[in-house]
C-alpha positions as CSV (number, residue, x, y, z in Angstrom):
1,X,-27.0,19.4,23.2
2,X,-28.0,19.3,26.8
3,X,-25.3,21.4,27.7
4,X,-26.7,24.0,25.4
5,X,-30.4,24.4,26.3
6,X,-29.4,26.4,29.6
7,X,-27.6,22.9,30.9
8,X,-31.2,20.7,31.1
9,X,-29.9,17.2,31.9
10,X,-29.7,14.8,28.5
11,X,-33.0,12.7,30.1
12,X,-35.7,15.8,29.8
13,X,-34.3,17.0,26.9
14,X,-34.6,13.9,24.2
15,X,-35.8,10.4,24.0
16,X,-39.0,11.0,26.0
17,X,-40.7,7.4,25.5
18,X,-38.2,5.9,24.0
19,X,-37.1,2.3,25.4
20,X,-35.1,-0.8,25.6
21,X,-31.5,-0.8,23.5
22,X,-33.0,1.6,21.0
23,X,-33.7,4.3,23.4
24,X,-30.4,3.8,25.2
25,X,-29.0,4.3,22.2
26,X,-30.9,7.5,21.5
27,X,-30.1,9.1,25.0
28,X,-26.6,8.1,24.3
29,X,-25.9,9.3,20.5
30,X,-28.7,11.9,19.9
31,X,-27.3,14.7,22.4
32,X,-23.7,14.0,21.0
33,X,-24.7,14.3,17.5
34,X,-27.0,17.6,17.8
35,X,-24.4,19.3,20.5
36,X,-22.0,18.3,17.2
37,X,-24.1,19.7,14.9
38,X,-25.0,23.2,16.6
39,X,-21.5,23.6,17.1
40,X,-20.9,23.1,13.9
41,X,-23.2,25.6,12.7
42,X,-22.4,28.5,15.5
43,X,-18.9,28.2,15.3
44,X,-18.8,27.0,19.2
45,X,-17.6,24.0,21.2
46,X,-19.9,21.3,22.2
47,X,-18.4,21.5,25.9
48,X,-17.5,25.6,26.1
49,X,-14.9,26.6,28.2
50,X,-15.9,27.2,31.9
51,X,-14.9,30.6,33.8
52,X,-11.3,30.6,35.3
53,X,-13.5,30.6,38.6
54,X,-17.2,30.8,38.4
55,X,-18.6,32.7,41.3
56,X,-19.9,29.8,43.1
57,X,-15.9,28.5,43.7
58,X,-15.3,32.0,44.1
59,X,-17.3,32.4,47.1
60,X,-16.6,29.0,48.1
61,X,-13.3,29.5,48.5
62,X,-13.5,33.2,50.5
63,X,-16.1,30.9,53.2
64,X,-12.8,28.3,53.4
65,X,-10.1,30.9,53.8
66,X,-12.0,32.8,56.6
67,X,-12.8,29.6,58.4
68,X,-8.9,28.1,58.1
69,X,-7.8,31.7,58.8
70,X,-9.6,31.3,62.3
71,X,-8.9,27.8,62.7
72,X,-4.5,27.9,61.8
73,X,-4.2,30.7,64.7
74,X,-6.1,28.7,66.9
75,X,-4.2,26.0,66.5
76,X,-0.4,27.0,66.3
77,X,0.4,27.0,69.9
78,X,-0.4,23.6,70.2
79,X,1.2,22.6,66.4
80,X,4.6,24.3,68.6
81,X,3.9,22.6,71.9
82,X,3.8,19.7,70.1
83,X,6.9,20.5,68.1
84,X,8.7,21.1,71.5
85,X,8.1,17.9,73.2
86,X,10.1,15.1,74.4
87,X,9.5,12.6,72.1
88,X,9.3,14.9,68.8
89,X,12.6,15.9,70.0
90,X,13.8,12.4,70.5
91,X,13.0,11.6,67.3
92,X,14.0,14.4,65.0
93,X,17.3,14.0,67.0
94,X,17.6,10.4,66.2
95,X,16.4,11.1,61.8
96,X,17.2,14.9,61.7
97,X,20.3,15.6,63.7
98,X,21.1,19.3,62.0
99,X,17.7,20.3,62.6
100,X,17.1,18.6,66.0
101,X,18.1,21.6,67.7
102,X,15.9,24.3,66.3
103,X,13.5,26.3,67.8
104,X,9.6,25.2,67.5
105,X,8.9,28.2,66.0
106,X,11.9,27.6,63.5
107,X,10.7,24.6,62.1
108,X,7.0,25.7,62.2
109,X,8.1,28.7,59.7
110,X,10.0,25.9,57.4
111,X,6.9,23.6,57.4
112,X,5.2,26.8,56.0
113,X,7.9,27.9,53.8
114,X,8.0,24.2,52.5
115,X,4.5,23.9,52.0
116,X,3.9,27.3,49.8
117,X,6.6,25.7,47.5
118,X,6.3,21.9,47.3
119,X,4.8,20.4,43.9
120,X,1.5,20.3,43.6
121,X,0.4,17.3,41.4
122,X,-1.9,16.0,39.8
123,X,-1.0,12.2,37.7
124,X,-3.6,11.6,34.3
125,X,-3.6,8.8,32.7
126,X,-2.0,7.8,28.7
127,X,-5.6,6.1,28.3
128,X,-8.9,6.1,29.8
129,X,-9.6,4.3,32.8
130,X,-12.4,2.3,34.5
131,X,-12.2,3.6,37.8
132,X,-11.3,7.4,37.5
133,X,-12.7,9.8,35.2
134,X,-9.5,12.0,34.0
135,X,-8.1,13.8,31.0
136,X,-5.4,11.7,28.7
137,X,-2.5,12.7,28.1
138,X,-3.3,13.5,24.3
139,X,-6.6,15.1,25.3
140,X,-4.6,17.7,27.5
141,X,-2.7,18.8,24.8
142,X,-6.0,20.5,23.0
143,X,-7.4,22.0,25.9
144,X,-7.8,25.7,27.0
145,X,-8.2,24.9,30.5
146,X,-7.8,21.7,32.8
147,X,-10.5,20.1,33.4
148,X,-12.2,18.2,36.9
149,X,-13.4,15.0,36.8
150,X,-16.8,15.3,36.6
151,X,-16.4,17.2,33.8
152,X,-14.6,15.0,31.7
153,X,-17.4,12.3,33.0
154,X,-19.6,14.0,30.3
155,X,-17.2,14.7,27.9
156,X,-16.6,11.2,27.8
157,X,-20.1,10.2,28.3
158,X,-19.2,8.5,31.3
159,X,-22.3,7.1,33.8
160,X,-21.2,8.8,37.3
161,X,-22.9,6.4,39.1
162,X,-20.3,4.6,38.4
163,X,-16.7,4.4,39.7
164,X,-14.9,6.6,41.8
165,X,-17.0,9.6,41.3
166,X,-19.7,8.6,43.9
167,X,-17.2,8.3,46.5
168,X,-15.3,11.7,45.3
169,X,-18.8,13.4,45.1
170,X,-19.6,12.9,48.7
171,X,-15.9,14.0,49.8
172,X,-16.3,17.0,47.6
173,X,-20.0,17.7,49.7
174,X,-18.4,16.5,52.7
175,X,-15.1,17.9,53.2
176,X,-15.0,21.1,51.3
177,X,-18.5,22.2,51.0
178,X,-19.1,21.8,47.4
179,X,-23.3,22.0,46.5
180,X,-25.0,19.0,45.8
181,X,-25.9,18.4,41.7
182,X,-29.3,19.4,41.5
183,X,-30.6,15.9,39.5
184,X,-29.0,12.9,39.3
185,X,-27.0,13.9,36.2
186,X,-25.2,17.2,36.4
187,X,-25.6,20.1,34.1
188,X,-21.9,21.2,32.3
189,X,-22.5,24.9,34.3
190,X,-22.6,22.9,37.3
191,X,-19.2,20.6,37.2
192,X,-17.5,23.7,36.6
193,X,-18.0,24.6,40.0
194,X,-15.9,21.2,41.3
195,X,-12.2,20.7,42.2
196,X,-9.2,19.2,40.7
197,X,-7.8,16.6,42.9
198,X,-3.9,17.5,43.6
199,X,-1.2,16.1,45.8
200,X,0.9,18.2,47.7
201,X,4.5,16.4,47.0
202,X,6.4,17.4,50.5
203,X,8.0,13.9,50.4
204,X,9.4,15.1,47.5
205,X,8.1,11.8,45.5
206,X,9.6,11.5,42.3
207,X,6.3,11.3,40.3
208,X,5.1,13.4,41.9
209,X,2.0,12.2,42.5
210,X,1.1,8.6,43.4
211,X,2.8,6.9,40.5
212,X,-0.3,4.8,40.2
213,X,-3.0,7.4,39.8
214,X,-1.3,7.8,36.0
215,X,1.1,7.9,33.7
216,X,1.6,12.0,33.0
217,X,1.8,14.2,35.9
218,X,1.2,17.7,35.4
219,X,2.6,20.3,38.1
220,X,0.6,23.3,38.6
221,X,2.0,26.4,39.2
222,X,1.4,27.5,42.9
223,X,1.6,31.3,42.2
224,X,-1.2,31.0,39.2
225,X,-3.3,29.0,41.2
226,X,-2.9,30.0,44.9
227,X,-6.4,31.9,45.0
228,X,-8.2,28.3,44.5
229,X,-6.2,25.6,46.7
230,X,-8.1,24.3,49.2
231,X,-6.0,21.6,51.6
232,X,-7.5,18.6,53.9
233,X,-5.1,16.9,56.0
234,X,-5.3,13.7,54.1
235,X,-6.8,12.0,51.0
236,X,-10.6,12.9,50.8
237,X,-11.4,9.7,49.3
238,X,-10.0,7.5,51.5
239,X,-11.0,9.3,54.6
240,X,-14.4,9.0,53.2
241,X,-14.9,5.3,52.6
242,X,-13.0,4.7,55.9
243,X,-14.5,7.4,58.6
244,X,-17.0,9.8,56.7
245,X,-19.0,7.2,54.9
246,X,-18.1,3.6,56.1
247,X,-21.0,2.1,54.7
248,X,-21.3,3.4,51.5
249,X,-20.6,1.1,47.6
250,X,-17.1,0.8,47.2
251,X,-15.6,1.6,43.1
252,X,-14.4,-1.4,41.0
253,X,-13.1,-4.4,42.5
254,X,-11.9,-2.1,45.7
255,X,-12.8,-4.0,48.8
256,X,-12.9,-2.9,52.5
257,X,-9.7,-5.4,53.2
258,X,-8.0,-2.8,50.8
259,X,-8.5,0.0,52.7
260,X,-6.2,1.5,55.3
261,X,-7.0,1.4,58.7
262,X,-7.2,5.0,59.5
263,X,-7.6,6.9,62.8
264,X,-10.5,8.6,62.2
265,X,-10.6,10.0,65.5
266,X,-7.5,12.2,63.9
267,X,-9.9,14.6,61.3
268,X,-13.2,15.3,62.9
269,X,-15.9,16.0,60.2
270,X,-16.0,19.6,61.7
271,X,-12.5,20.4,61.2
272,X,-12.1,23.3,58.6
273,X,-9.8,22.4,55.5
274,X,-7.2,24.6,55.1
275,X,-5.6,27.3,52.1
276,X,-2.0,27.9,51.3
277,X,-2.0,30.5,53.6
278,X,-3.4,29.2,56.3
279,X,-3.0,25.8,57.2
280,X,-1.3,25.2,61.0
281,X,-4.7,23.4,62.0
282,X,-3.6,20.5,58.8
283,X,-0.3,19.6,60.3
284,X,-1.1,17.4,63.3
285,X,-3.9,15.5,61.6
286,X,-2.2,15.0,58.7
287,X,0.6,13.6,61.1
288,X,-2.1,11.5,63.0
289,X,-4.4,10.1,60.7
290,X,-2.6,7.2,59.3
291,X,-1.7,6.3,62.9
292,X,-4.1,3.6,64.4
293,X,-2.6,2.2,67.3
294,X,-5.4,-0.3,67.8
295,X,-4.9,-1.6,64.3
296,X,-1.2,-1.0,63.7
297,X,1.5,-0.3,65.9
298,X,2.4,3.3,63.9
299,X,2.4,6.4,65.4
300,X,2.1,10.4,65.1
301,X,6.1,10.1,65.6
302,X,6.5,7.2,62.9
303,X,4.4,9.6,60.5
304,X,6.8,12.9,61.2
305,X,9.7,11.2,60.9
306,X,8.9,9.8,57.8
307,X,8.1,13.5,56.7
308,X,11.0,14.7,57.1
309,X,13.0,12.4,56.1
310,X,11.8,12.7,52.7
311,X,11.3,16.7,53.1
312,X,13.5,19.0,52.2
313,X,13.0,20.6,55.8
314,X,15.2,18.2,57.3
315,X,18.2,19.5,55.1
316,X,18.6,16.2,53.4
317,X,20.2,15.6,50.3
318,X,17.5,14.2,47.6
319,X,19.9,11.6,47.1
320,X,20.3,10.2,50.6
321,X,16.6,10.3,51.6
322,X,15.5,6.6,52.4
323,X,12.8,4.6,50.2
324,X,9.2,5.5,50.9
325,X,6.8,2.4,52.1
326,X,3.9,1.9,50.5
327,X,1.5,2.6,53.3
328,X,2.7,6.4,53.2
329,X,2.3,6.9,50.0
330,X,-0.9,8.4,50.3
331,X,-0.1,10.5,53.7
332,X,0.2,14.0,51.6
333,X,-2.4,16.9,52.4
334,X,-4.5,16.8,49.4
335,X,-4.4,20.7,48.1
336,X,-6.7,20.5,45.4
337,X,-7.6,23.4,42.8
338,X,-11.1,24.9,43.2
339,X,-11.0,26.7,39.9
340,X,-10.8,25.7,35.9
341,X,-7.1,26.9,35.4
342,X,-5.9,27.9,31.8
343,X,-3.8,25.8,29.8
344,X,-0.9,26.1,29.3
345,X,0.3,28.9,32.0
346,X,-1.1,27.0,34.9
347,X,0.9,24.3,34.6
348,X,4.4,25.1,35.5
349,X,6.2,21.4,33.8
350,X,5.3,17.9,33.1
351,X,6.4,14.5,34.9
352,X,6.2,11.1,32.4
353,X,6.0,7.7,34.1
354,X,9.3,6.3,32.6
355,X,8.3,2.7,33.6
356,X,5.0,2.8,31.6
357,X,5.9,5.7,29.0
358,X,9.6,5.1,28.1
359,X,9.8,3.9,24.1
360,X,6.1,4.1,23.7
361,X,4.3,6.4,21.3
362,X,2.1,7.7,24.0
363,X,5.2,8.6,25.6
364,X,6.0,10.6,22.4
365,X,3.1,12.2,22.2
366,X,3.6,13.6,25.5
367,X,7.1,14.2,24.2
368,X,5.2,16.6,21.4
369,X,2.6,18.2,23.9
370,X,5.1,19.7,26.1
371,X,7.3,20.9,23.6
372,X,4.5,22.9,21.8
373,X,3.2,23.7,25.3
374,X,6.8,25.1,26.5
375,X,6.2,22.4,29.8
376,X,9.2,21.6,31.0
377,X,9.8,18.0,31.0
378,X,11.0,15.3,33.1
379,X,11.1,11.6,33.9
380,X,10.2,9.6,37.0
381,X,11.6,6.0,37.8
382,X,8.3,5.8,40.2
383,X,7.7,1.7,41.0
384,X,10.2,1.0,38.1
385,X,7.6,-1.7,37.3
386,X,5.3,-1.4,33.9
387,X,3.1,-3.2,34.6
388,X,1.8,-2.7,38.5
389,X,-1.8,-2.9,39.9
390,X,-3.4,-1.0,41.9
391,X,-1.1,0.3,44.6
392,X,-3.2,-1.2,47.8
393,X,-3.0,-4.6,46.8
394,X,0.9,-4.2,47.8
395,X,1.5,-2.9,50.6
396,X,4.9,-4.6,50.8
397,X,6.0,-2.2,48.1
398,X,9.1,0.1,48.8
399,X,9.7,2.9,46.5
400,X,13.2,4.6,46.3
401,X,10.6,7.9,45.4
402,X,13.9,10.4,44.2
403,X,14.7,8.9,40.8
404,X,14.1,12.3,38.1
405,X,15.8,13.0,35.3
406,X,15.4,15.7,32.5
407,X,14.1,14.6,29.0
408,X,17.3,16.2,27.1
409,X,14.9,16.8,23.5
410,X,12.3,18.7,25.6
411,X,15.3,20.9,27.4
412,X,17.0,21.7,23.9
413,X,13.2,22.4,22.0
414,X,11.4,24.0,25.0
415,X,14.7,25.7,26.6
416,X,18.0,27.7,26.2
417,X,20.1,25.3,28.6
418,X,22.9,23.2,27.4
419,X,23.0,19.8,27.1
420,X,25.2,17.7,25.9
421,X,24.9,15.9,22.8
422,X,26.0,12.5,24.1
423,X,22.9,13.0,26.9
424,X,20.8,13.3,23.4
425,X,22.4,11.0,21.3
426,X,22.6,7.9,24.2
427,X,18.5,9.1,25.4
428,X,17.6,8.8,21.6
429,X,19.8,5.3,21.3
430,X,17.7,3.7,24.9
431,X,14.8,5.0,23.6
432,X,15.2,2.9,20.5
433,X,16.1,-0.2,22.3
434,X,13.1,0.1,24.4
435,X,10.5,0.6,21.2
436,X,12.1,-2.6,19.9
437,X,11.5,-4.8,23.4
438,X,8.3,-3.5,23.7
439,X,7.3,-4.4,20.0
440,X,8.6,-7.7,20.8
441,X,6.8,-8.0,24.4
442,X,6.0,-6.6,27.1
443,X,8.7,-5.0,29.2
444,X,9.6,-6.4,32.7
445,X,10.8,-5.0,35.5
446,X,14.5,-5.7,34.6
447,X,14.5,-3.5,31.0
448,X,12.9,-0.6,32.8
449,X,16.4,-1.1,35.5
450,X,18.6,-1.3,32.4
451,X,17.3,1.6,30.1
452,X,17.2,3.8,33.4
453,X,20.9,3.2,34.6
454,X,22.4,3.9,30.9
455,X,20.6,7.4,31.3
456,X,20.2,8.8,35.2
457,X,23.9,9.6,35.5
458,X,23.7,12.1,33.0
459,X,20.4,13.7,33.8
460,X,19.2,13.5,37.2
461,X,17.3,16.4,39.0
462,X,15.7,16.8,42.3
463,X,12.2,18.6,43.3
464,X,12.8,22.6,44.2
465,X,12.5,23.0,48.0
466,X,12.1,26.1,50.5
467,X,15.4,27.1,50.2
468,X,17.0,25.8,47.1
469,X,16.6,29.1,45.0
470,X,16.4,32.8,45.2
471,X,13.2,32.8,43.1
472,X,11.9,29.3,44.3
473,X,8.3,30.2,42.2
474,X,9.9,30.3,38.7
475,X,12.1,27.0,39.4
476,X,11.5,23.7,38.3
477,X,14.1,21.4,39.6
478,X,17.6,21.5,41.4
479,X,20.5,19.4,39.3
480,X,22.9,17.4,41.4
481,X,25.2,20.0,41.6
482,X,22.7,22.3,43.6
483,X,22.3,24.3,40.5
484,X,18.7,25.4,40.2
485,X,16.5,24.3,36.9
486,X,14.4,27.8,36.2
487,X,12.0,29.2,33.9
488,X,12.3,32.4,32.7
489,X,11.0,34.4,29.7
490,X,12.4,35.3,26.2
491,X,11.5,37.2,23.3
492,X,10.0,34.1,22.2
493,X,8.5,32.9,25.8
494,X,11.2,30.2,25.9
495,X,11.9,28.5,29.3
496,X,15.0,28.2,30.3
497,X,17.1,25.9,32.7
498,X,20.2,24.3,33.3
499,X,21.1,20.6,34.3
């Protein structure tokens, strides 16, 4: 209802005097019901669907793109001094032998190449959780465009005092230069003018994403949504508990111990986040943040060299690339989207969590929602654990990070690639042994290694890289014959790929 009445927040608009558990009940329920009602009545959505970009991300984004314009060409001869020294040398002779030998100015124009093409990701979860406000998987399926979080805070009726939107607020104000909410809650015209959080997958993580932040990762598609990605050199909301904000209330159970220990000497407040286009300025920081030497003994080197040996830059077979720790899970440059993109053309395919989503019904219904969404649609192996915590409580973890496969149903419904029928028949036959484990109990870690071996053979698939295809934008995947997996368009809009 609030959202109607030219977005006054839900506090001035009902329950004036009203107290105690009855008027907490009345500011809860009576906006709900009357913003159900009206829509009802005029034929229109409680929540109506935001402009692609409103004018404030519009403008926004033009202030970020001059400033990282200014700031990449300022900082590229040092990005290729830095990319000609001795020790980066050393070291990418020691990980990265067929590349050790390029020029700087080589493997600056890969790292660019790489980084207009490399996933970017966004994980939701199959239900609602406590911490982060996010779309579910089933609620995705019926909407027009994707939405932020702080938008589906009041779809939800969510308090944003609460969880991890304080912290992601004060990034958002912080780091890209999003306006303060004029009262303490925000009006629906307002949220629209936030960012979707996205991970730029240049490790080339099998999830995609952090295969804790959800069980569904959605891919966007770079060329739709290049006008609105807005890049810092490392997670916003970690950078903000740790440097930007030390002091302020951590989310949940999250404790400082948790946190990493972060050079924040690496990502001074004044540095300009970065675009598709321009982003030379991102590279070293992103390389240097994670490295405190007075904490840790990791480096700037330790942090490229695990780039690129999980990059496709280092002309590395997906197969071959090593495990990824835990601690560098969450070294990507966090592209997010400053925009509201449609549904379904912005996304380009879908990622399910196979440890968590495997022979459940939630993973069916994502099953359904791609199909009638023409996603393409694959399978991670991610921790290969469904039932792990939050990620920095193990920081022991090692993730093997290059286990895809295709979901055969989705590439015969959604596609005009062949696949076999035994790929069908035996994914179909797995499936039904894990829906009768899980209605017995809960799956261990062992079940998720046996369904996954009886299928990956078949099915496997890598992440597209800078060089994999001649039209790298309308590709999906790369099977593990170095074919490429691409979308292309039918009579019928069909996407179409081979594995």
């Amino acid at each position: 209802w609030s959202l109607w009445l030219k977005a006054v927040p839900i506090s001035e608009v009902c329950c004036v005097g009203a107290t105690g558990a009855i008027g907490a009940m009345a500011r809860w329920l009576l906006p709900a019901l009357l913003g159900a009602l009206l829509g009802s009545v005029l034929g229109l959505e409680p929540f109506p669907t935001p402009p692609e970009q409103t004018a404030e991300q519009i403008s926004n984004f033009q202030r970020i793109r001059a400033r990282a314009r200014d700031a990449s060409l300022a900082a590229t001869p040092q990005v290729l001094a830095y990319f000609d020294s001795q020790p980066f040398r050393g070291m990418l002779k020691d990980c990265c032998p067929k590349i050790a030998e390029l020029p700087a100015e080589e493997l600056l124009r890969r790292y660019r190449a790489e980084a207009q093409v490399a996933e970017l990701a966004h994980a939701l979860p199959a239900q609602m959780k406590d911490i982060f406000s996010d779309v579910t998987v089933k609620e995705v399926g019926d909407m027009s465009w994707f939405p932020n979080e702080f938008q589906v805070a009041l779809i939800h009726h969510r308090n944003l005092s609460e969880g991890a939107s304080p912290v992601n607020d004060a990034a958002q104000k912080d780091v890209f230069g999003c306006k303060p909410f004029a009262e303490r809650e925000p009006t629906w015209s307002e949220v629209a003018n936030r960012l979707i959080y996205i991970a730029h997958n240049m490790r080339r993580l099998d999830s995609g994403s952090e295969p804790f932040f959800g069980d569904f990762t959605v891919v966007f598609n770079s060329t739709h949504v290049k006008d609105s990605v807005v890049i810092a050199p490392y997670d916003t909301g970690l950078y903000e508990m740790v440097c930007f904000n030390p002091h302020m209330k951590l989310p949940g159970t999250l404790n400082r111990s948790m946190l990493p220990p972060l050079n924040c000497s690496a990502w001074p407040k004044s540095l300009p986040v970065g675009t598709l286009e321009y982003l030379d300025h991102l590279i070293l920081p992103n390389l240097a943040a994670a490295a405190n030497s007075t904490t840790t003994n990791r480096t700037m080197l330790d942090s490229a060299r695990d780039l690129y040996l999980r990059s496709s830059m280092s002309e590395i077979d997906y197969q071959d690339v090593p495990a990824l720790g835990m601690q560098n899970l969450g070294d990507y440059l966090e592209s997010d989207i400053l925009a509201n993109p449609r549904l379904p053309e912005a996304v380009k395919f879908g990622i399910g969590s196979f440890p968590t989503l495997f022979g459940t019904q939630d993973g069916r219904d994502m099953q359904a929602i791609a199909k009638r969404l023409h996603w393409p649609l694959f399978w991670s192996f991610g921790t290969g654990n469904p039932s792990m915590e939050d990620p920095h409580m193990t920081v022991d973890l090692k993730l093997p990070g290059n286990l895809r496969i295709a979901d055969p149903e989705n590439i015969l419904m959604t596609t005009n690639a062949t696949v076999s029928s035994s790929a069908s028949e035996t994914f179909e036959k797995v499936w039904q042994e894990a829906v009768e484990v899980r209605a017995k109990r809960n799956a261990t870690k062992e079940d998720v290694h046996k369904w996954w071996h009886a299928l990956e053979d078949q099915l496997r698939a890598a992440p597209i890289s800078w060089k994999s295809c001649a039209s790298v934008h309308d590709c999906v995947g790369v099977d593990f014959t170095g074919d490429c997996i691409c979308v292309s368009k039918s009579k019928v809009e069909r996407i179409a790929f081979t594995v």
